[in-house]
N, C-alpha and C positions, 0 to 999 in steps of 0.2 A: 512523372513527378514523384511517387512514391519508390522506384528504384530511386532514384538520385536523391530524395532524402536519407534512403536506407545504406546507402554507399558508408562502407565502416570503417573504422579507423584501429588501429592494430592497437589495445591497450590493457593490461592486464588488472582484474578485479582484486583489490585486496583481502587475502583468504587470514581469516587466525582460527584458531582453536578454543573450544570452550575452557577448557585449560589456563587461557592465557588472558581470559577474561576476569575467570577467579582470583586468580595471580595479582598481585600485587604490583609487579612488577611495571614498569612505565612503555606505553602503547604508543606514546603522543607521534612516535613517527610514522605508525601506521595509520593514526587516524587522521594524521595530518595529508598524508598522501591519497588517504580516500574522500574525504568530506570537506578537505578547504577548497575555497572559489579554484585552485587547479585541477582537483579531483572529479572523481565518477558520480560521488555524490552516494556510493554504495558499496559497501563490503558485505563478504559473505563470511559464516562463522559454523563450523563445521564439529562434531562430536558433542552436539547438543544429547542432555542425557532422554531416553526414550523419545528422538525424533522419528526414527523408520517408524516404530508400531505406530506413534498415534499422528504422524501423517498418514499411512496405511487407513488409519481407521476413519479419516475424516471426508478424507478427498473423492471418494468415491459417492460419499451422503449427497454431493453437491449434484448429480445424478439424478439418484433418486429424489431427490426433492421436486428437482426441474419439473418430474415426472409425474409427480403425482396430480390426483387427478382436479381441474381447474377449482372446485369449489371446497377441497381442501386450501390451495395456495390462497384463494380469497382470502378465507379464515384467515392466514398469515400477512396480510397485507394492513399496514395500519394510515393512511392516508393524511388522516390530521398533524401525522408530524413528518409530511413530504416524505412517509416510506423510505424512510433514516432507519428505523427499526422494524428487523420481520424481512415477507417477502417483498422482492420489487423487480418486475419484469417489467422493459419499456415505457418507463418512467421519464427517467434520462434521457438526453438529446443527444446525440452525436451527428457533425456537422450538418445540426442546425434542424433533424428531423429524430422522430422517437427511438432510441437504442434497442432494438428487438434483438440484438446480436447475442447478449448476456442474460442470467438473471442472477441475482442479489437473494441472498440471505444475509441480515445485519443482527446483531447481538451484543452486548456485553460481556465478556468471556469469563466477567470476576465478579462480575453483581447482576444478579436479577433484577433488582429493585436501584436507579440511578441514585446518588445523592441529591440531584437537582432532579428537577420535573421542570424544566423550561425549553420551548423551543423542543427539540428532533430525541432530547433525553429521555425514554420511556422507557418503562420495564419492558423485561423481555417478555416475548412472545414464543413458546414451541410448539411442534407439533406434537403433541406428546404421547397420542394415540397411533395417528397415522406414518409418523415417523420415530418413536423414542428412543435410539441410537444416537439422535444427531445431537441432543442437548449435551451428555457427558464427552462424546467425541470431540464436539466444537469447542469446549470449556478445557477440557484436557492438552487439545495443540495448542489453544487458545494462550493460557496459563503458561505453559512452555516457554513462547514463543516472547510472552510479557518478562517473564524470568531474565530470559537470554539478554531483552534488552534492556533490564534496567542494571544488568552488568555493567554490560556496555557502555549505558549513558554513564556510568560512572569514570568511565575511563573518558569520555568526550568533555564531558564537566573540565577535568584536569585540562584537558588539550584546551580550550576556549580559556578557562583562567590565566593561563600560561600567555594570553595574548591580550585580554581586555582586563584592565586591572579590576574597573567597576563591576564585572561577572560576580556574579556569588554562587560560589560554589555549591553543589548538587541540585542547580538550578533544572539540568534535564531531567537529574535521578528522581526530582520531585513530582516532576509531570507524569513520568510514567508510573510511578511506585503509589505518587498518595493524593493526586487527581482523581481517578475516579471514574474516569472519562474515556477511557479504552475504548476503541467498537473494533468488531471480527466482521469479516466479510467473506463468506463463503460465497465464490465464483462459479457460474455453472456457463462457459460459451456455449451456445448451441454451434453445432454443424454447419458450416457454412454453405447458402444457397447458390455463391455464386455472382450473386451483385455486384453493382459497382465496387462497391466499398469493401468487399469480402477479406481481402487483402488486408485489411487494418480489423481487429480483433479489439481492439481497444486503441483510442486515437491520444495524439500527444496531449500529456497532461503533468502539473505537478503537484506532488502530494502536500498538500496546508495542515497536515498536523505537523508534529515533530520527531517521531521517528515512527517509520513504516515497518513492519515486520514481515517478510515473501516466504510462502514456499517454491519452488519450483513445479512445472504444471505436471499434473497426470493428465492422459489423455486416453479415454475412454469410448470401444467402439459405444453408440448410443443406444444401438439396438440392445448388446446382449451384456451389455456392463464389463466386458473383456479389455483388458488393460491392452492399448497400444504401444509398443517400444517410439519413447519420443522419438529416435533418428526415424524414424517412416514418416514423419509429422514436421516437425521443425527440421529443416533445413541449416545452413548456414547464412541466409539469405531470410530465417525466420525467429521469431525468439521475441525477448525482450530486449530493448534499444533505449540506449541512454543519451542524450546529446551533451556534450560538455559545453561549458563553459566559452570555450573557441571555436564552435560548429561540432565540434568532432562526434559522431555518432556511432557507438559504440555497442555490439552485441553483448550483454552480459546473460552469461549463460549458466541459470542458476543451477550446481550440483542437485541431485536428487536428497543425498545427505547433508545439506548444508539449508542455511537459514539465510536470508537475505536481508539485510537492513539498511533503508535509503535514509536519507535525511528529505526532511518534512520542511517545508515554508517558516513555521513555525519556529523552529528550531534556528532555521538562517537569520527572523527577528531577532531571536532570546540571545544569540550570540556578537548581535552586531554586524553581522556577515561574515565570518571569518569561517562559518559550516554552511554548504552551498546546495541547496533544491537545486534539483536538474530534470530538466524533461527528458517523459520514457513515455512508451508507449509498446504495443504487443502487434506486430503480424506474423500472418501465417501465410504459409505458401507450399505447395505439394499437395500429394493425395490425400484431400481429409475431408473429403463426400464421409458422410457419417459417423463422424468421428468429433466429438466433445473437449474441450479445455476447460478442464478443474483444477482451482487454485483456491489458497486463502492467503488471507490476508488481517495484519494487526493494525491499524490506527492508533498509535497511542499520542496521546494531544492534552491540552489542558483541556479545564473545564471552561462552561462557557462566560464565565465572571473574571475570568484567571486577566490579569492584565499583560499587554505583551513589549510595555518598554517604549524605549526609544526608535528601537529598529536598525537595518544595516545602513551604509554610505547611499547617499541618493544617486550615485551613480549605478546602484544594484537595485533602489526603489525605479528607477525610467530605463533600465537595462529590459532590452523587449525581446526577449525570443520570438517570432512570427507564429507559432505554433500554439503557445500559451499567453494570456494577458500578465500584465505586466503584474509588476509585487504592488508597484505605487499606487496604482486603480483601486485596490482592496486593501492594503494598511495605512492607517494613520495610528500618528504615534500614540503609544497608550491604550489605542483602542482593545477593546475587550474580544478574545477568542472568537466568543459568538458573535462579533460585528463583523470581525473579520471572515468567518466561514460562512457568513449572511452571503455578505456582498464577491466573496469565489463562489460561489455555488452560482450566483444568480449573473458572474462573470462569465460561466463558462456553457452557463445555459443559451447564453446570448454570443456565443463567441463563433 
């Protein structure tokens, strides 16, 4: 079953330059071939300024954190806001039993202190003793990575105007730039044992904020913290996979020097559907007996008061991937962010 979902379809990843972000210039054909209901749902953006050093600097923390020892990570675990913020190992359910597979560091990358205190919004948490590398690392790719994308949204803003008259412009540029609501997620896969499930690193899902920000994984022996060359690890046959819109499932295989940015659920409401969430998901396959998947990742999303509209065509709200629940299950029109990421979270615990 998992070969014959993984079966890929030959389609190439929309690359630009950070250059051409700053630029003035009009992108709408690139963004339109990455993020409308035909597209991957993800481009990547490449000569971002100081991404090698402080990916270098962050991706390896994910590691050491794992690692440290059980009643430090306690300390980092914060419970009463569903370990949304801090540490979070096997929390999560994946088909339908506890995720031991990963663990979770969550943060704010631009504020310590949230705007809101409602719901999973809590200040941060570091380790500041046991680890104090990780706080300026994580805030540094972190900030980066926010940068790049609220370029971006500005040029997606245009694309979506260009097609829904009622859009109001700088509508994504807002959520990302002056929400408030960001969350970073340092990834740490452990080594796989070999299970059933080993195969799937992360199962299909789609991201409910509005635009995600990727690095590409490092991949780290566990034992001595010695960087793996990904071709030992990822195959072609492993990576990250995107399904389109038509079935089509598609390896996108992020550059080492390149930024990754999907489009969020989120983002498919604010536009009407005209920008398209697509499910992805992460396996591995090859020799990777001891051997680690470190990644991070941007959430950038509204807050959770933020209202989210009308929504896309209801043929996109009962459009059902079998993989993920539907858009229609968890939005109703209007509904507020937080109602919304209430009822996905508790969609996909149960899914």
């Amino acid at each position: 079953m998992l070969r014959r979902l993984f079966a890929t379809a030959s389609r190439q990843v929309v690359v630009l330059d950070y250059a051409q972000l700053v630029s003035s210039r009009s992108l709408l054909d690139k963004i339109e071939e990455a993020y409308s209901p035909n597209g991957l749902g993800v481009l990547f953006v490449k000569n971002i300024p100081q991404w090698t050093e402080r990916r270098a600097a962050l991706l390896p923390l994910a590691r050491s954190l794992a690692l440290l020892p059980v009643e430090e990570l306690k300390r980092l675990e914060l419970p009463e806001v569903g370990y949304a913020v801090g540490w979070s190992h096997g929390k999560e359910k994946f088909m339908g039993q506890p995720d031991v597979a990963k663990g979770s560091f969550y943060a704010n990358p631009e504020n310590d202190y949230p705007k809101t205190k409602e719901g999973a919004y809590h200040q941060n948490i570091w380790p500041k003793q046991a680890l104090p590398d990780l706080e300026p690392a994580f805030k540094g790719l972190g900030t980066t990575i926010i940068k790049a994308g609220s370029l971006l949204a500005r040029h997606i803003d245009k694309y979506v105007a260009s097609k829904v008259k009622s859009y109001a412009q700088g509508t994504l540029f807002n959520v990302v730039t002056k929400e408030g609501a960001n969350i970073g997620r340092l990834l740490h896969y452990y080594p796989r044992t070999g299970s059933a499930t080993a195969d799937l690193w992360c199962g299909w899902h789609n991201d409910h904020g509005a635009l995600t920000g990727l690095t590409s994984s490092m991949y780290l022996n566990e034992e001595s913290g010695v960087e793996v060359p990904a071709s030992k690890v990822s195959s072609a046959s492993a990576g990250l996979f995107i399904m389109a819109r038509n079935g089509d499932v598609v390896k996108a295989a992020i550059p080492q020097d390149c930024a990754a940015f999907q489009i969020g659920e989120s983002a498919e409401i604010l536009s009407a559907g005209w920008l398209h969430a697509t499910p992805h998901a992460v396996k591995l396959e090859g020799d990777s007996q001891g051997i680690s998947r470190n990644t991070f990742a941007i959430f950038m999303q509204p807050g959770p008061k933020y209202r989210l509209g009308n929504g896309p065509p209801s043929d996109q709200l009962t459009e059902k991937y079998k993989e993920v629940p539907a858009l229609g299950t968890r939005f109703t029109p209007n509904c507020t962010f937080g109602e919304f990421h209430t009822k996905t979270i508790k969609a996909y615990s149960n899914y």
